[in-house]
N, C-alpha and C positions, 0 to 999 in steps of 0.2 A: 532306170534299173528294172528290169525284168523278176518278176517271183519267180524265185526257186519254187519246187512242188515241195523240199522237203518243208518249208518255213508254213506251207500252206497246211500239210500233214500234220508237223505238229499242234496246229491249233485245233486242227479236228478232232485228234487224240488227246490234247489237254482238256477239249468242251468234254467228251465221253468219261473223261476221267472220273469228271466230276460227281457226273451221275451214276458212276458207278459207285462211290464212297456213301451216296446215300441210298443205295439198292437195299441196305439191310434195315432200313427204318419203317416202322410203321407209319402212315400217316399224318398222328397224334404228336410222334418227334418233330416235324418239321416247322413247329410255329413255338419253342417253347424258351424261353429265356431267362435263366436260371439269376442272372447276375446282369450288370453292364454290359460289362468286359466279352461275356457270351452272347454272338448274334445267333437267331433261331436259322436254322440250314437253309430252308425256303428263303431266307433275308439272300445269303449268301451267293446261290443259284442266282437268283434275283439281280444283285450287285454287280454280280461278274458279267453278265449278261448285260448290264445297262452300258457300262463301260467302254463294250466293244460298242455300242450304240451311239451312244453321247461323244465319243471323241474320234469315231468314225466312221460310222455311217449319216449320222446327220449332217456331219460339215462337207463329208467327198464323196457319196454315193447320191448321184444326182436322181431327183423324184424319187428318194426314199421317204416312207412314210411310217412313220413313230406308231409302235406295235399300241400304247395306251397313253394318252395323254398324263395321266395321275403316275406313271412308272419312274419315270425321274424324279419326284418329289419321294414316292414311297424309297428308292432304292440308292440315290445318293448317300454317301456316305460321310466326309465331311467337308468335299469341295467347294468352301464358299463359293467362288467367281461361275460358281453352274447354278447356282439357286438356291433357291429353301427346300427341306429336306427333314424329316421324319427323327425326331430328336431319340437319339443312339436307346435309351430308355425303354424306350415305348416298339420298337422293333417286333416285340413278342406279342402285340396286341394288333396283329395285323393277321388277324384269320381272314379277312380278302385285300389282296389275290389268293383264289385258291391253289392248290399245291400244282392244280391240272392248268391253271391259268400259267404260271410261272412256265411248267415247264413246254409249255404252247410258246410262248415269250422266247425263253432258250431257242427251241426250234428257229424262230422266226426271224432273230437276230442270225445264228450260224450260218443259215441259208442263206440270209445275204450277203453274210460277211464272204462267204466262197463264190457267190458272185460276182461282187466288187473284186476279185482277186483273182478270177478264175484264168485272166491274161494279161498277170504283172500291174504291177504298180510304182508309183516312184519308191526312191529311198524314203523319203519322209513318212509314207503310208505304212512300209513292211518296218519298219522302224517303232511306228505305232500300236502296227498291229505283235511285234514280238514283246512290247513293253503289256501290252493287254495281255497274251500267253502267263506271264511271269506274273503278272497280277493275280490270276485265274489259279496259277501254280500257289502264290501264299496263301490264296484262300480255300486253296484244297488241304493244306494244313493247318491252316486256323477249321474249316469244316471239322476235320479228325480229332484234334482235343476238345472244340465248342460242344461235339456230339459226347466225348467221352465224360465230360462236365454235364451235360445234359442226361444223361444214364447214368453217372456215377453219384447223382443225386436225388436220382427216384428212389423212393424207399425201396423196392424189389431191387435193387443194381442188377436190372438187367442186360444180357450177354448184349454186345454190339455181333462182335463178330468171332470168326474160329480162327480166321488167316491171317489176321492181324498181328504181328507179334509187336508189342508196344517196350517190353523188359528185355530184351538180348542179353548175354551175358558177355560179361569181360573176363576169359580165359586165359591171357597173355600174363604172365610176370611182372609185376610192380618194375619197373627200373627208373631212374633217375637222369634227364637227358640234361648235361651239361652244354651251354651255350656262351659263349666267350664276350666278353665287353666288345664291342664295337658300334658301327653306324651300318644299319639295315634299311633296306626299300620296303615301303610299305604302301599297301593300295593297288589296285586293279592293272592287272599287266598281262592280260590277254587280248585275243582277238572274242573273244567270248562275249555275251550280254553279263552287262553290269548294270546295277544303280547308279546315281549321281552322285550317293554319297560314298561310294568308292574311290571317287578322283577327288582330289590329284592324288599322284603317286610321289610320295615324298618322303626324305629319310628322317630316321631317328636313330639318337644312340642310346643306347641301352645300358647297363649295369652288365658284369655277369651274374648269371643266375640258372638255379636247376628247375627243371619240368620234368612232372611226373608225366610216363606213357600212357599211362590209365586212368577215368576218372574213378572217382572216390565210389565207392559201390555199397549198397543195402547194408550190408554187415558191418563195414565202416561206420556208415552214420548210425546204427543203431549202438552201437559204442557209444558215442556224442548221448544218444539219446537218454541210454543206460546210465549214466553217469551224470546224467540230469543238467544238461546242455541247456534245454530250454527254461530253465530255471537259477540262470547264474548269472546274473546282467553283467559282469561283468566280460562277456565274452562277447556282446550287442553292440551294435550302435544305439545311440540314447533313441533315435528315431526308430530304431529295430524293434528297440527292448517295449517300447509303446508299443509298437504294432503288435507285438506276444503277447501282452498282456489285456492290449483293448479289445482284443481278436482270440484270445484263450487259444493263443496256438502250442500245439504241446508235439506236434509231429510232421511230415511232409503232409502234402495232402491226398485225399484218399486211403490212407491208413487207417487201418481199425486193430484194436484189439480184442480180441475174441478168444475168449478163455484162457488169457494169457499166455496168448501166440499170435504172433503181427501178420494180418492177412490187408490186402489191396485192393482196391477195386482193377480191375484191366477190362479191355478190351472184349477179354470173353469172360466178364465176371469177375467176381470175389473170389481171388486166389491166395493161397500162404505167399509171402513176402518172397521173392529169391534171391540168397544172398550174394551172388556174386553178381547180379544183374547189376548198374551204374544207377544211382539214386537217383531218382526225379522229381518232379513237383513240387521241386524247393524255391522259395524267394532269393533275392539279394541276399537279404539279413540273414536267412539262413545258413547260406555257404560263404558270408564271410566269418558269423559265429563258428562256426564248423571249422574253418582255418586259424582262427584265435585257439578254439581249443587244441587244436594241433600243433601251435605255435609253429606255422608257416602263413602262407598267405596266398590270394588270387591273382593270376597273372595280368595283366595289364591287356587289352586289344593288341601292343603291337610285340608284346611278348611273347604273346598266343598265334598271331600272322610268321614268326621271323621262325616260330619252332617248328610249324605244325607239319611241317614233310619229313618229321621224326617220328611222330603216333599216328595210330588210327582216330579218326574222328569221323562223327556224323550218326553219332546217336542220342545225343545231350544236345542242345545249343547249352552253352557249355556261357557260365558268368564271369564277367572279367571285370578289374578293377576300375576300368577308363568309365569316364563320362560319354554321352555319346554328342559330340561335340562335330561341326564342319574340320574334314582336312584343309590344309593352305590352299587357296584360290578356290575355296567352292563356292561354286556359283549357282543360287537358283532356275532351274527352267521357270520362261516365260508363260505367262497364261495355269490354266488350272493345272497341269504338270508339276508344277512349280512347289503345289502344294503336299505332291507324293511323300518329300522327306523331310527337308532343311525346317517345317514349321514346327516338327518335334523336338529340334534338338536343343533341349533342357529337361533338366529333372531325372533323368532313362540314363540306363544305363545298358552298354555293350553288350551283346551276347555272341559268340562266335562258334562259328560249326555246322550246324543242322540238325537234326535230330531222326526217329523214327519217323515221323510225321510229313518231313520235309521229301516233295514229291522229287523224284527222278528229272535229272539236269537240271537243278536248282540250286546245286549245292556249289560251293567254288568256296577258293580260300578266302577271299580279301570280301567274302559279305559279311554286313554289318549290322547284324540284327539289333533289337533293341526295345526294353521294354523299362515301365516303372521296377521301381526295386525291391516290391512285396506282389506286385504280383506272381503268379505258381503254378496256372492252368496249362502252362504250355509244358514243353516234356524238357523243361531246363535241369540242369549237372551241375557238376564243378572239378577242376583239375589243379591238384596243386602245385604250389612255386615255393621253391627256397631259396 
């Protein structure tokens, strides 16, 4: 099988992306690690780069020669079956490689990689090389909130960017889209790139039930909040209601109140809160107490797959009731591939849609995103079911 040039293009244009997301940092952001959960930008650059390296130039690019010997230890992420690796922790205390080192690294990996490609490759190689694109793609959205975590926690909260718009608004009319009892397909049914944990494609029946067009917005939850939401355990899961309490959580995150007016950090700073914008920065626990106080509830993954060509979406990854569980017949990839999804699934739960963050041609119906259910850094919603 012969490369297409566009499969080649867009990896060019995915590499550039990258470093365009981090063009507005100073040099001081690129090593900083606020939390875990947060890898410092430099880490990330780094990673994406190894990947294209470790799973294809070292094994199919004949006499290619490994840009630093210590780079797959620093930049491994958590592939057992590739080695030992720089425990997730400690990330932020890697002031070498320098930031000029890393992006000498990027260069040097790109370059080859357009060589090895420059006149076709099998299926198995473009194959490889569009699962590295996609990879390269969630880490330019994990970069975008890691960095907004990383500045929304400097005491200055200073500006990232002007272009950015992180809060959209939701302008359209509340309505209520009625969905009828039946058996729906569920799962990956394009010719398009998917994950593994899209397949198989297999039915479910459903209940009837209604979905809202809109997700739940600023002014909404401050309702919830008004009325002392995070202070009612009875509205939590007992594991929620811990987490508010051991964690003194009293609002999304990034919230402040400031003279008794609810202002946010964003993208270009501490702004007043806007209330028709879609709420974000909420946990699990948050947007199911959120739907107790409402007395409705969150829709299910395959509630939110069978509806979603009724509303607009893709500015929330947006929380849903499902575990994040294997579909019937999935099957791990062999070799370290293998460990991309299938070793997460426990604990996490579903998220569906994509959000502000999530890069251009990344987004499709049947992905399955998925995180713990207190975590909030990402730009996670919520949309109700009755």
């Amino acid at each position: 099988m012969i490369l297409t040039d566009s499969l080649l293009d867009f990896f060019i244009e995915t590499r550039k992306q990258s470093e365009t997301i981090c063009k507005p940092l100073e040099i001081e952001d690129y090593v900083v690690q606020p939390i875990v959960d947060v890898s410092p930008p430099k880490w990330h650059l780094g990673h994406t780069t190894w990947f294209f390296e470790e799973f294809i130039l070292k094994p199919h690019a004949e006499g290619y020669k490994i840009f630093h010997e210590d780079f797959s230890f620093v930049f491994n992420s958590y592939y057992e079956t590739v080695g030992e690796r720089v425990v997730r922790a400690n990330r932020g205390n890697l002031s070498r490689p320098s930031v000029e080192k890393v992006y000498e690294y990027r260069n040097y990996v790109t370059e080859n990689i357009k060589k090895l490609f420059s006149d076709g490759q099998s299926k198995e190689l473009n194959d490889l090389l569009e699962i590295g694109i996609h990879h390269e793609k969630q880490h330019q959205e994990l970069l975008l909130t890691d960095i907004k975590y990383i500045l929304g926690n400097n005491p200055l909260l200073p500006k990232y960017s002007d272009t950015f718009e992180d809060h959209p608004s939701e302008t359209h009319e509340q309505e209520w889209i009625s969905m009828d009892e039946g058996i729906y397909e569920i799962g990956h049914d394009s010719e398009g790139f998917y994950y593994d944990n899209e397949l198989g494609r297999h039915k479910v029946y459903l209940q009837p039930y209604q979905i809202s067009n809109k997700l739940v917005t600023n002014k909404e939850f401050l309702k919830f909040l008004d009325d002392g939401g995070y202070q009612r355990f009875d509205l939590w899961h007992a594991e929620g209601w811990d987490w508010v309490n051991q964690n003194k959580i009293a609002c999304p995150l990034y919230w402040h109140l400031i003279d008794d007016e609810w202002h946010h950090y964003t993208a270009k700073g501490l702004q007043r809160i806007p209330m028709e914008a879609p709420v974000t920065h909420i946990s699990y626990y948050e947007a199911f107490a959120y739907a107790q106080w409402k007395g409705l509830r969150l829709p299910t993954e395959f509630e939110w797959e069978a509806a979603q060509q009724f509303f607009p979406w893709g500015k929330r990854w947006e929380w849903t009731e499902s575990a994040y569980l294997p579909y019937p017949g999935y099957q791990k990839a062999d070799g370290a591939l293998g460990e991309y999804n299938g070793k997460f699934m426990v604990n996490q739960k579903v998220l569906r849609g994509g959000s502000v963050a999530t890069p251009e041609k990344h987004t499709r119906h049947s992905y399955r995103n998925f995180f713990h259910p207190h975590l909030r850094w990402q730009f996670t919603g919520l949309r109700l079911v009755k």
